[in-house]
Steps between C-alpha positions, in 0.01 A plus 500: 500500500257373735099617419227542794158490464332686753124513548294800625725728474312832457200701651290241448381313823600148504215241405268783387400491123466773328200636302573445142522763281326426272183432706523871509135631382491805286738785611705475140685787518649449852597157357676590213692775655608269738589221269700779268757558809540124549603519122684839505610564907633820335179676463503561859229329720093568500312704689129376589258724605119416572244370705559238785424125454565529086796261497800734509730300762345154373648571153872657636496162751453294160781636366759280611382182343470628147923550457734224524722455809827705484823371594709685791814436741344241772430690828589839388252737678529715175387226240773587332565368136822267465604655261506849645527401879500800737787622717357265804539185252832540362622527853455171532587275155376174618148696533542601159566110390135383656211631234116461577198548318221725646181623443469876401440686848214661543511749866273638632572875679248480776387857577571509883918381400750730661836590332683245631277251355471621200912581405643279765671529821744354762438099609474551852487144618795423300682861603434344889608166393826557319560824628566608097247779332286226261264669222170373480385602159130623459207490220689698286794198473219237478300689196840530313477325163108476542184725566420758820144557571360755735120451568376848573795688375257850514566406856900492514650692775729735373825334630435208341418680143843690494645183577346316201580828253844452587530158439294452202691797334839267578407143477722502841432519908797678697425458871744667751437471884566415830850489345444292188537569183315283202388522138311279358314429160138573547353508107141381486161605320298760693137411581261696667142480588218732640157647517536890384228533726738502776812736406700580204834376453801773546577619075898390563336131555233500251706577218707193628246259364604412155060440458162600644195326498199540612277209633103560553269252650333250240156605437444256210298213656632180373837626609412577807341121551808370354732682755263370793475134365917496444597681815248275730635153295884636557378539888346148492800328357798714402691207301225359309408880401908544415493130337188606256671874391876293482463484075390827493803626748739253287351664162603910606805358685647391177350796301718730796784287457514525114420875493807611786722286272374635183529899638823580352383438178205687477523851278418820590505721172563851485141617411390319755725708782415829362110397543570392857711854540233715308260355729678589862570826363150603369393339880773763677657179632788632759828277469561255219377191709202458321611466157758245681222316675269524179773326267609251733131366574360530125850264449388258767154476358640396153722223617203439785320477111742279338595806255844630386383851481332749716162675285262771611260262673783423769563886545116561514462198752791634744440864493255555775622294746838652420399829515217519730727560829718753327251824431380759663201403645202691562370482862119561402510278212625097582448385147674812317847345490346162284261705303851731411683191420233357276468800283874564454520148396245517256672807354853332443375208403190520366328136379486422132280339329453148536653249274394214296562184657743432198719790618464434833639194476778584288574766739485254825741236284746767444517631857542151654777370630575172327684320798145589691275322234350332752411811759127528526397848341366857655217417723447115423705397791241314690738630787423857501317747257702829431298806661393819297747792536245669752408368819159337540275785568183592390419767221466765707834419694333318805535134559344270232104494468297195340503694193836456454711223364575280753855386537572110469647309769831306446463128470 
């Protein structure tokens, strides 16, 4: 079999370097959501929500560099995998023969795309040319196998958001037209982004996000020098500023890596389910997709952990950015769906009393996973610093004042 290796193949622009990840300052919760679908893809995308200029499409662009290159068919539009080539593939065998290696796509779903860009249409030059309808496949076929993002999602025109319900409810574009007739698989993780300042997203879309987070401007000041000094130094000299973060990107790369391989063996008891249930219900949750989305993140966070087990911690740590997006909200009160959260939590599972370092650490030795002995533990990843279950807000629900503890950046 012969093996490509093609280079640039994704939405990144060619010769542009990305900012790392882990350069990132602050904004913990946004991070770890995102880094639980790169472990899990089944939770079901993130939803970012904040102020402008606080990072959110700096972090999705990162994305791509902290998962290993996956292998497709070489020069199917589809990024198929070899061994589950698509209809287009196995209509052609030699195609199926030639195997490449790829990074993860990342597209992009530019606001101002029509329908034909986005789904794919008829290859006019080639239709004039050869006289035969050609297909030109679309973003949809490029983000197969990889990550959509939509920058302003609030924003979507309508067309385009039935479009995208459609497909992310069947992993699968059908596109007839002009006389043609193709399907195609189209299965990717759904990312949005947005100021709520601007529009609210339509409730058939919203509860399409498998999380919600909530970004504010940093108000802590040596965080907000840090983000200054990085950003200007990454301006300056992108691949020196790469070059210096490259153990750090290397370090959470491998920690990804070891927890998406790990997943599958990762336990969710029974007690622990009928928490995460007696929580959605006391919270009037509508559908079952939150105790879905709740398990399968507090999962990725324990292998994300090193552990073999899934504890209350996880559950506390996932619930509000699981939940957040799926209540009735109350139009004169912003911070009423958080607060609700919070307090339900702390009803199902309320926090015991702390224990002695002995049993602590009898505790943390029985919950590893021994083929992960050497997985950093909760929060000591110099990589990243798991958030607090709520989002970083002041006391009084507004964004963070000097009085309150400031959140450390990632380094």
């Amino acid at each position: 079999m012969r093996r490509l290796h093609l280079q640039g193949f994704s939405a990144k622009r060619v010769g542009v370097v990305s900012y790392p990840f882990t350069a990132i300052v602050g904004q913990e919760e946004m991070k770890l959501a995102l880094i639980l679908n790169l472990v899990d893809p089944l939770i079901g995308g993130v939803l970012i929500m904040g102020h402008r200029g606080t990072g959110k499409s700096t972090a999705v662009r990162a994305l791509a560099d902290l998962l290993p290159p996956i292998e497709i068919v070489a020069g199917c539009p589809y990024n198929c995998d070899p061994s589950n080539p698509c209809s287009h593939c196995l209509s052609n065998q030699e195609r199926v023969t030639a195997k490449a290696m790829v990074p993860v796509p990342v597209v992009e779903l530019p606001l101002g795309a029509t329908e034909d860009r986005v789904c794919g249409t008829i290859d006019i030059e080639r239709a004039l040319a050869s006289g035969r309808k050609v297909f030109d496949p679309g973003l949809l076929a490029r983000a197969n196998r990889g990550f959509l993002y939509i920058d302003e999602v609030n924003l979507l025109e309508d067309h385009l958001v039935d479009l995208l319900l459609d497909v992310a409810a069947t992993g699968r574009n059908r596109v007839e037209r002009e006389g043609i007739s193709v399907e195609h698989p189209a299965s990717f993780v759904l990312i949005g982004s947005g100021n709520p300042e601007e529009g609210d997203l339509r409730p058939q879309l919203l509860d399409r996000f498998g999380l919600h987070t909530e970004v504010v401007t940093e108000n802590y000041l040596k965080n907000r020098v840090d983000i200054v000094e990085r950003r200007d130094a990454y301006d300056r000299d992108a691949a020196e500023f790469a070059e210096r973060f490259a153990p750090e990107q290397q370090q959470l790369a491998k920690r990804i890596a070891r927890a998406r391989s790990n997943l599958r063996k990762v336990v969710v008891a029974r007690p622990i389910l009928e928490k995460i249930a007696q929580l959605c219900a006391d919270l009037k949750v509508d559908g079952h997709r939150g105790e879905l989305t709740i398990m399968r993140a507090a999962r990725a966070l324990a292998a994300f952990d090193g552990r073999k087990s899934v504890n209350e911690n996880d559950v506390r740590t996932v619930s509000a950015m699981s939940l957040r997006h799926r209540l009735r909200r109350d139009a004169l009160d912003e911070t009423a769906t958080s607060e609700q959260i919070e307090q339900a939590v702390d009803e199902v599972l309320p926090r015991s009393a702390p224990k002695s370092d002995d049993q602590r650490g009898k505790d943390d030795t029985d919950e590893k996973d021994p083929d992960q002995e050497d997985q950093p533990p909760a929060g000591g990843d110099p990589t990243f610093n798991p958030p607090n279950p709520a989002p970083s807000r002041s006391r009084n629900g507004g964004p963070p004042n000097k009085k309150d503890a400031p959140s450390q950046p990632a380094v």
